[in-house]
C-alpha positions in Angstrom: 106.8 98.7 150.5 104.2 97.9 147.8 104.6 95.1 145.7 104.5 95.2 141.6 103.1 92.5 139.8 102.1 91.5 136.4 98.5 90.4 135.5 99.1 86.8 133.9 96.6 85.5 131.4 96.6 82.3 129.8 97.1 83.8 126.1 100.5 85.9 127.0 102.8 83.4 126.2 102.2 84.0 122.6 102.4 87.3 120.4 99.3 88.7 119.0 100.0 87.2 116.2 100.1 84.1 116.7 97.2 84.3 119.0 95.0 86.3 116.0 96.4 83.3 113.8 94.6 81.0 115.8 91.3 82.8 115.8 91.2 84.5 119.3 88.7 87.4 118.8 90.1 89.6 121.3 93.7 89.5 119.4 92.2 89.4 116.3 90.5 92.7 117.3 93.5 94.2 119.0 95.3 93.5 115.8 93.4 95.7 113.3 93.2 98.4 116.5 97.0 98.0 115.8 97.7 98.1 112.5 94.1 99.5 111.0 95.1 103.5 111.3 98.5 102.4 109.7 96.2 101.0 106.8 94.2 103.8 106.7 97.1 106.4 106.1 98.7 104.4 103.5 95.4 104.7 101.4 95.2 108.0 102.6 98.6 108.6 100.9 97.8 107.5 98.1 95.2 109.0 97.2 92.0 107.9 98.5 89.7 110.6 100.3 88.5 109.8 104.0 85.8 107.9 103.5 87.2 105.8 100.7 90.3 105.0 102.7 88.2 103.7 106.0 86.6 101.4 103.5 90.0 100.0 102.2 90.8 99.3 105.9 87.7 97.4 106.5 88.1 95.2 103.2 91.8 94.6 104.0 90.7 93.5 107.4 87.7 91.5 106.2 91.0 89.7 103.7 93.3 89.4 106.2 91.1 87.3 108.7 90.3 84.9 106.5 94.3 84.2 104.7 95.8 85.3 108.0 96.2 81.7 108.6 98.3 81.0 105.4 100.4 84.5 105.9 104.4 83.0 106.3 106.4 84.7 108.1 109.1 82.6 108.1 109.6 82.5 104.5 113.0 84.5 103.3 112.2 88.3 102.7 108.1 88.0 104.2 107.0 90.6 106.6 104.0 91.4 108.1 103.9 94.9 107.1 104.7 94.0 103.9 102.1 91.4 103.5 99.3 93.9 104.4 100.9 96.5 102.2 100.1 94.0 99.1 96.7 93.3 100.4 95.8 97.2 100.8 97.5 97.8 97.0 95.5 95.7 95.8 92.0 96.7 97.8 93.4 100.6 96.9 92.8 99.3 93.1 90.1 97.5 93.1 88.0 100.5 94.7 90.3 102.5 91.1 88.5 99.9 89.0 85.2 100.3 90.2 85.4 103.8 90.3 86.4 103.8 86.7 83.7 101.5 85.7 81.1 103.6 86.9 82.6 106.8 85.8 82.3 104.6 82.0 78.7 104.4 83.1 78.4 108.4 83.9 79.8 107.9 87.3 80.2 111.3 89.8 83.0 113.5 90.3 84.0 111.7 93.7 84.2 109.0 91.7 86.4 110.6 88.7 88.8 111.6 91.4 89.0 108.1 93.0 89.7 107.1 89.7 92.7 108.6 89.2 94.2 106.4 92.1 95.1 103.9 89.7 97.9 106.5 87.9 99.6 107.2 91.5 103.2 106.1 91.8 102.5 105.5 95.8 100.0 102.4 94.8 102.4 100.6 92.1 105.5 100.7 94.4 106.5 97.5 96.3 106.9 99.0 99.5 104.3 101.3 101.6 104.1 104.9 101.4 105.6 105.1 104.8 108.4 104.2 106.3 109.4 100.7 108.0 110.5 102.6 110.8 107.5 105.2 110.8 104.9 102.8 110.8 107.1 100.5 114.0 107.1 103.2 115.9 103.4 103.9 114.7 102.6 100.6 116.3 104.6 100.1 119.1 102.9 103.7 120.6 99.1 101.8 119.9 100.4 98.6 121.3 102.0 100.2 124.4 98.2 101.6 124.7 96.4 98.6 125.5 98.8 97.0 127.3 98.3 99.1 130.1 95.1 97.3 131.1 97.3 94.0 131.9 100.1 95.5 134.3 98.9 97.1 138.0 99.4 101.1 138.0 102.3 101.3 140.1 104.2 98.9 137.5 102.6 100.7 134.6 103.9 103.9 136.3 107.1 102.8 136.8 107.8 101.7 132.8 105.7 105.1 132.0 108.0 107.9 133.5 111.4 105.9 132.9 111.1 104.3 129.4 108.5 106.9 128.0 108.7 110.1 130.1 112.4 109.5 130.4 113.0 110.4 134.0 116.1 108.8 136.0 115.0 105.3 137.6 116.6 106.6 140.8 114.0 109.7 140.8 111.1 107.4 140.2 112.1 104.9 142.5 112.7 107.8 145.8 109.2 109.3 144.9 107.3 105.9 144.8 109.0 104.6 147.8 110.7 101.6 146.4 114.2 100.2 145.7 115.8 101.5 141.7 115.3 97.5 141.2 112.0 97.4 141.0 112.0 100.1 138.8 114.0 98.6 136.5 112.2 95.1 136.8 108.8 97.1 136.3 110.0 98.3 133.2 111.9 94.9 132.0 108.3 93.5 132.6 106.5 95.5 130.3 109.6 96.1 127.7 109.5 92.3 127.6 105.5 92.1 127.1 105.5 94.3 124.3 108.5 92.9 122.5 106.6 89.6 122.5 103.2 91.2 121.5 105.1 92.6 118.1 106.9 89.4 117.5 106.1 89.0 114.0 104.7 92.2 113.4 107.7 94.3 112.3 
């Protein structure tokens, strides 16, 4: 019988969050390959062509490292996701004003177009153009991606065709050669590795 076993690390005992909060590059960098396509479709949505809306996801990044460390989630009503949906907002309108300043100065038609940006409803409402759940799920399905470097295959395989595939844990467990326990532990180990990872995040 093989045995299943879970890669410790020394940073795992804390979210990503917590672990970006305290300057850990590698989090910090798994953090905006987290959340930085969410970003990047909410200034899509509102209004921002392609190129415009990868810049608004590299200034919001280039904001959020340096107040992550002040960002409270504790405090009554504060979320993550809504914290970075005020920081994109406001990058959204700043790259609005500029755009309107240089139209003023005889600016292009991209830029007429990126002016209008400004006007959209999406970009003056409090919440994101998305959905809470939407962008969770959004996420979660990045998240569950590079967690599969930490876990050995089998145990990666295990969680893969029961929790994501959807197959019965009996079925996995007679075609791997191993009890329906360590099936369901397999899966319990990485379930509980990603609900840690996204503490704080949702």
């Amino acid at each position: 019988m093989h045995s299943t076993h879970f890669r410790d690390e020394p940073s795992t005992s804390a979210s990503l969050l917590a672990r970006a909060r305290e300057g850990d590059a590698e989090s910090w960098k798994q953090l905006a390959q987290v959340y930085g396509p969410i970003v990047y479709g909410w200034a899509r949505r509102c209004g921002c062509q392609a190129a415009d809306a990868a810049d608004v996801m590299q200034d919001t990044f280039a904001s959020v490292a340096k107040a992550l460390s002040r960002f409270d989630g504790g405090r009554d009503g504060a979320t993550f996701r809504g914290w970075l949906w005020t920081i994109s907002r406001n990058k959204i309108r700043d790259r609005a004003r500029i755009a309107a300043e240089e139209k003023a100065a005889g600016g292009t038609a991209a830029n007429l177009a990126l002016m209008q940006i400004a006007d959209a409803q999406a970009i003056d409402a409090d919440d994101p153009p998305t959905t809470a759940q939407a962008d969770s799920l959004d996420a979660r399905r990045r998240m569950i991606e590079l967690l599969r470097q930490c876990f050995d295959q089998r145990t990666w395989q295990m969680f893969w065709e029961t929790a994501v595939i959807g197959r019965p844990p009996l079925d996995v467990a007679d075609e791997m050669g191993v009890s329906k326990w360590a099936v369901y532990k397999a899966r319990a180990r990485v379930l509980q590795r990603l609900q840690l990872e996204m503490k704080g995040l949702e």
